[in-house]
C-alpha positions in Angstrom: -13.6 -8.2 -6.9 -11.0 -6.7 -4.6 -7.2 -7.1 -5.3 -4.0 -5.7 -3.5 -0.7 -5.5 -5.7 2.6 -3.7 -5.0 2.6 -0.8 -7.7 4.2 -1.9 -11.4 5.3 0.0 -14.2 3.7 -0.3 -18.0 6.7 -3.1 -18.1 5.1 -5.1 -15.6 8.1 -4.2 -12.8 7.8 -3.4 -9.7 8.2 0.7 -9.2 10.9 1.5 -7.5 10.8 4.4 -4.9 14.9 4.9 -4.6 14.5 8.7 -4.6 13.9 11.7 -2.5 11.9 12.8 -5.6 10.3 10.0 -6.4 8.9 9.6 -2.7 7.6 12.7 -3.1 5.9 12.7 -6.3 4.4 9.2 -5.4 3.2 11.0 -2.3 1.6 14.0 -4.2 0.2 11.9 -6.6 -1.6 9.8 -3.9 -2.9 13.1 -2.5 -3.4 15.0 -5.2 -6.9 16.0 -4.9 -8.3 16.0 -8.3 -8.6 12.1 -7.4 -9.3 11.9 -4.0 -11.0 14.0 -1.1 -10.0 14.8 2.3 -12.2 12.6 4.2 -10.9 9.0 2.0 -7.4 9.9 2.9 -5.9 8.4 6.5 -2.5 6.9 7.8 -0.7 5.7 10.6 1.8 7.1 13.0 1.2 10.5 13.0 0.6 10.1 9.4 -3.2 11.9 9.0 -3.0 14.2 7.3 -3.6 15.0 3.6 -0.9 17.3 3.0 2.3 14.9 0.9 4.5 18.3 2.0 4.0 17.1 5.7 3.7 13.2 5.3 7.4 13.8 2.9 8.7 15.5 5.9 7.7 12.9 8.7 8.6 10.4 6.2 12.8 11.9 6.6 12.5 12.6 9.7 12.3 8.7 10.6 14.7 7.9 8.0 17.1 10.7 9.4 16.5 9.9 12.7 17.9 5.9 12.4 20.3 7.2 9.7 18.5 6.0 6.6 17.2 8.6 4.9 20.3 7.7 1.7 19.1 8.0 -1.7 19.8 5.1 -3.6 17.9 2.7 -1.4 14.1 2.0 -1.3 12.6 5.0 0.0 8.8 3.6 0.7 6.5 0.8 -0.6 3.7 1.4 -2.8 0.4 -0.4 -3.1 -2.1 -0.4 -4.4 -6.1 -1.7 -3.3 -8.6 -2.2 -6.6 -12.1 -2.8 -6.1 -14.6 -4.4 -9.1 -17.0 -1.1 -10.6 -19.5 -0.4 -8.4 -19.0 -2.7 -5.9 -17.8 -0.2 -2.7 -18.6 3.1 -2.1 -15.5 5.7 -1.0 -16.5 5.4 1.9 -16.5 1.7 2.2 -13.0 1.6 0.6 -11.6 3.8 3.3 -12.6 2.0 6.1 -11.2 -1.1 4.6 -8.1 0.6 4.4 -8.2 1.8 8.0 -8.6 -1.8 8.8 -6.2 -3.1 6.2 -3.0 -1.2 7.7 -3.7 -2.4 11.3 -2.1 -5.9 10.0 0.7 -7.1 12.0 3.4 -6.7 9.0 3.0 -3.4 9.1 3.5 -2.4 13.0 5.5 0.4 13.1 5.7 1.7 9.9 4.3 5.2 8.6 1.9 4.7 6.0 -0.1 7.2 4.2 -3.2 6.1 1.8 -5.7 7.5 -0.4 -8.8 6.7 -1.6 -8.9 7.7 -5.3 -12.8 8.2 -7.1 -10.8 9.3 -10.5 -11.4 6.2 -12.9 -14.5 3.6 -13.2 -13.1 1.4 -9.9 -12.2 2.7 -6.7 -8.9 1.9 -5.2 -6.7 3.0 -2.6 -3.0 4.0 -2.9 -0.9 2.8 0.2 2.3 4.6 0.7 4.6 3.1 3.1 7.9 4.4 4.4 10.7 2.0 4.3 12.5 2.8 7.9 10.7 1.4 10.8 9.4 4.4 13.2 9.8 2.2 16.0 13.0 -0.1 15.5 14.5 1.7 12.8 14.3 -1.6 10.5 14.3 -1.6 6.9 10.7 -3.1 5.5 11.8 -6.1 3.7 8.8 -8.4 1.8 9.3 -11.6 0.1 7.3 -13.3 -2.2 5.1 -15.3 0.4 4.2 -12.2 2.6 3.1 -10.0 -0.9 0.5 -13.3 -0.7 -0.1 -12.5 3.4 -1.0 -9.2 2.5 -3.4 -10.6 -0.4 -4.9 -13.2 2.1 -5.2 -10.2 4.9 -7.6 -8.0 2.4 -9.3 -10.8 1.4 -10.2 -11.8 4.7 -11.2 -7.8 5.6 -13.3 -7.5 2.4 -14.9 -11.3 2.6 -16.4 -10.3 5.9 -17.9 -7.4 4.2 -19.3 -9.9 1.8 -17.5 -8.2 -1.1 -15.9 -10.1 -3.5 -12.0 -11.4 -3.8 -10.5 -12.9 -6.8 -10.5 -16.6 -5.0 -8.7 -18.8 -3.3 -5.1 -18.0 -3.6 -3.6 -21.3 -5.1 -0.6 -23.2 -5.8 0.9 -22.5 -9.7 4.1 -25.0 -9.0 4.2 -28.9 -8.5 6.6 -28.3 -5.9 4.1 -27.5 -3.2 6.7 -24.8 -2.0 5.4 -21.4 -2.8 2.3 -19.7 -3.0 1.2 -17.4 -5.3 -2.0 -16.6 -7.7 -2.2 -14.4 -10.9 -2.1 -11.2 -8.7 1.5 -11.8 -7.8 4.5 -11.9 -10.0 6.4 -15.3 -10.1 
């Protein structure tokens, strides 16, 4: 059963990324390769390569380069890709992922990811960096497109018959906002 959340903390709260240093340990950790191994790693815009030195670097080069590279504010997005034990190989998770950052929401933006083969299910860290390369816009995400993203990988990993959690429903009577038990309400 494959799931895509934005990274949380024991607490349950979203991880906040408002740090030089904590950009760059987020990026070492997804790279560090005692969980992961050259060939499940990837990224866009200039971003493959495996070395979190180099991807930190391109990372404040955008941000310095529209005048956002401020501590204080969100330095980069973090999510992450689970997979049900033994349902995908490595492999098969990377090339989900290659597929999975090609999604319109994300045009323009750096993002490095990881496949990581260190506990019983295979999942994929996405790092994302906060400052558009292109347009120099901040990445902003409301509640609605966190469930985009959702319906995007389930889409990628339905047409390789894998399995998803189901149908992302409705949990108010409202009718006006979507969400399932992968997002927080």
């Amino acid at each position: 059963m494959a799931t895509v959340t934005q990274a949380q903390d024991k607490a349950g709260k979203y991880m906040k990324y408002n740090t030089k240093s904590k950009m760059n340990y987020i990026l070492h950790y997804v790279h560090n390769p005692e969980k992961t191994d050259q060939e499940l790693q990837g990224g866009t815009f200039l971003m493959n390569t495996s070395d979190p030195d180099k991807i930190y670097k391109e990372f404040m080069l955008t941000k310095g380069l529209w005048g956002k590279d401020q501590e204080g504010k969100r330095m980069c997005m973090h999510y992450i890709q689970s997979f049900k034990p033994g349902e995908v190989t490595p492999e098969l998770a990377k090339q989900i992922a290659d597929e999975f950052v090609k999604q319109k929401n994300f045009q323009g933006f750096q993002i490095s990811y990881a496949v990581h083969t260190d506990k019983d299910h295979i999942h994929t860290h996405f790092v994302m960096n906060s400052v558009n390369a292109e347009t120099g816009l901040k990445f902003h995400i409301k509640q609605d497109e966190i469930v985009m993203l959702m319906e995007s990988s389930d889409k990628i990993v339905s047409e390789y018959g894998l399995s998803i959690c189901g149908p992302i429903r409705n949990k108010n009577d409202s009718g006006n906002k979507k969400s399932d038990s992968r997002t927080k309400t």
